[in-house]
C-alpha positions in Angstrom: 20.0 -25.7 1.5 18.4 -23.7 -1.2 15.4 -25.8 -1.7 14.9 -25.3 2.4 15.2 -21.4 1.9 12.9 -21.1 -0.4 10.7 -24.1 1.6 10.7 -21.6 4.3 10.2 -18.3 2.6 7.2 -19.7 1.1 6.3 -20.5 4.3 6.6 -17.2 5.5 4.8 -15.2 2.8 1.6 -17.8 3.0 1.1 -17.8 6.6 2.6 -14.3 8.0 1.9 -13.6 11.7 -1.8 -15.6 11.5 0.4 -19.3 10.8 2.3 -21.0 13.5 5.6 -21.6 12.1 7.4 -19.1 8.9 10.0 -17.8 7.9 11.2 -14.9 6.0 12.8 -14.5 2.9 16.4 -14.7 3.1 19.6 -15.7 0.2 21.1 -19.0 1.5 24.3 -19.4 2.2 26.6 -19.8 -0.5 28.9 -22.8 1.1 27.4 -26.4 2.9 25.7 -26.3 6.0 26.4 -28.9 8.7 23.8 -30.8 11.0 25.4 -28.3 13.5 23.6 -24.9 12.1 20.4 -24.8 13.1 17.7 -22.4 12.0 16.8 -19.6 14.4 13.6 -19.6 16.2 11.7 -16.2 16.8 8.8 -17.0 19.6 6.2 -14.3 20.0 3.9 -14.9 23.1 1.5 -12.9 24.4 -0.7 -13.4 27.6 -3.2 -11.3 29.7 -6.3 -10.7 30.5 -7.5 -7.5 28.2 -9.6 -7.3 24.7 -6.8 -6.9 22.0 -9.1 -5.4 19.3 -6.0 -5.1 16.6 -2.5 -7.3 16.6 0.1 -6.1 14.2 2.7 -8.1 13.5 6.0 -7.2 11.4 8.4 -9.2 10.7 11.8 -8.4 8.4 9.5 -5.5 7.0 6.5 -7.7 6.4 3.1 -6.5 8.2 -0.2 -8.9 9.0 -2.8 -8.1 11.3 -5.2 -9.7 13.5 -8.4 -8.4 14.9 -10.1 -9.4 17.7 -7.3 -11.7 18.9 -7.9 -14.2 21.8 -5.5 -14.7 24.8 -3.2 -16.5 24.9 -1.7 -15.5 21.5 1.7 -17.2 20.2 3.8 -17.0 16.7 7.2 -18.5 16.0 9.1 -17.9 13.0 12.4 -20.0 11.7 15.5 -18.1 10.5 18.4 -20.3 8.7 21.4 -19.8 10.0 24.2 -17.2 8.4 21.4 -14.9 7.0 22.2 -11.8 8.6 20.1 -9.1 10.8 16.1 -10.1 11.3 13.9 -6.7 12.8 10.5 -7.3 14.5 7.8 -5.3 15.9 4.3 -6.5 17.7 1.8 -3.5 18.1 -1.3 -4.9 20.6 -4.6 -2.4 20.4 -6.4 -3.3 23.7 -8.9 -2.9 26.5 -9.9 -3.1 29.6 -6.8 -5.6 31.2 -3.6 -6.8 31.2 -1.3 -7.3 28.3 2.3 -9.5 28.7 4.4 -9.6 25.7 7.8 -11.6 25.1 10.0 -12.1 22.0 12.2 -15.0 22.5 15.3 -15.9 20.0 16.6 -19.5 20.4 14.7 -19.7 23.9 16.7 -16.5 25.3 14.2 -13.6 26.1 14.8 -10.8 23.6 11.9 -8.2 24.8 9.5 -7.9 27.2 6.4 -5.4 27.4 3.5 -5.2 29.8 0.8 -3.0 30.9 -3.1 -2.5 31.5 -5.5 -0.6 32.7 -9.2 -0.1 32.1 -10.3 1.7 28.7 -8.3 1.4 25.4 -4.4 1.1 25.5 -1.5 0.6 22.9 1.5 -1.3 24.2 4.3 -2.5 21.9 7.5 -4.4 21.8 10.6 -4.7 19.0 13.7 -5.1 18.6 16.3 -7.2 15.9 19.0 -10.2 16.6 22.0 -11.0 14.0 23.6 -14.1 13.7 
């Protein structure tokens, strides 16, 4: 279990927001886990038709950012199980268009954002889950 933590925090800290699958940095737990306890999945996905110029993505208090991001735009990140409160936050710079956001924990929407419009726009979306 320790060797996957750290497996998975390094995972994390290499590939930030810009890799497909991370993880954050989190103490394993101290007893055995069973087949049962599966890691957490956090799904970002975003959709629309605007320019998103900037994409800032923080997740447990660590920041990457994108520029010029294309559409459709997706990040998931694996938690292990028993390691306590994860906070996120997705910041999306954009213009002219649509912007859809959802966070997804385990396949269970989280949080939702939309919007649009023509010239620039800022639209976010956070929120936290505890196991």
């Amino acid at each position: 279990m320790k060797r996957t933590a750290v497996l998975v925090a390094a995972a994390f800290l290499a590939a930030g927001c810009s890799g497909t699958t991370g993880g954050t940095p989190s103490p394993a737990s101290s007893g055995s886990t069973s087949v049962a306890e599966k890691p957490h999945q956090l799904a970002f996905d975003v959709s629309g038709t605007a320019v998103v110029t900037t994409l800032t993505c923080t997740v447990d208090g660590k920041t990457t950012e994108e520029k010029n991001v294309k559409l459709p735009w997706s990040r998931t990140f694996s938690f292990p199980a028993h390691t306590g409160k994860h906070e996120y936050q997705v910041v999306m710079q954009y213009s002219d268009g649509s912007v859809n956001a959802t966070a997804k924990v385990d396949g269970r929407l989280q949080t939702s954002s939309s919007g649009g419009g023509d010239g620039a726009g800022t639209q976010s979306m956070n929120g936290d889950f505890t196991d």
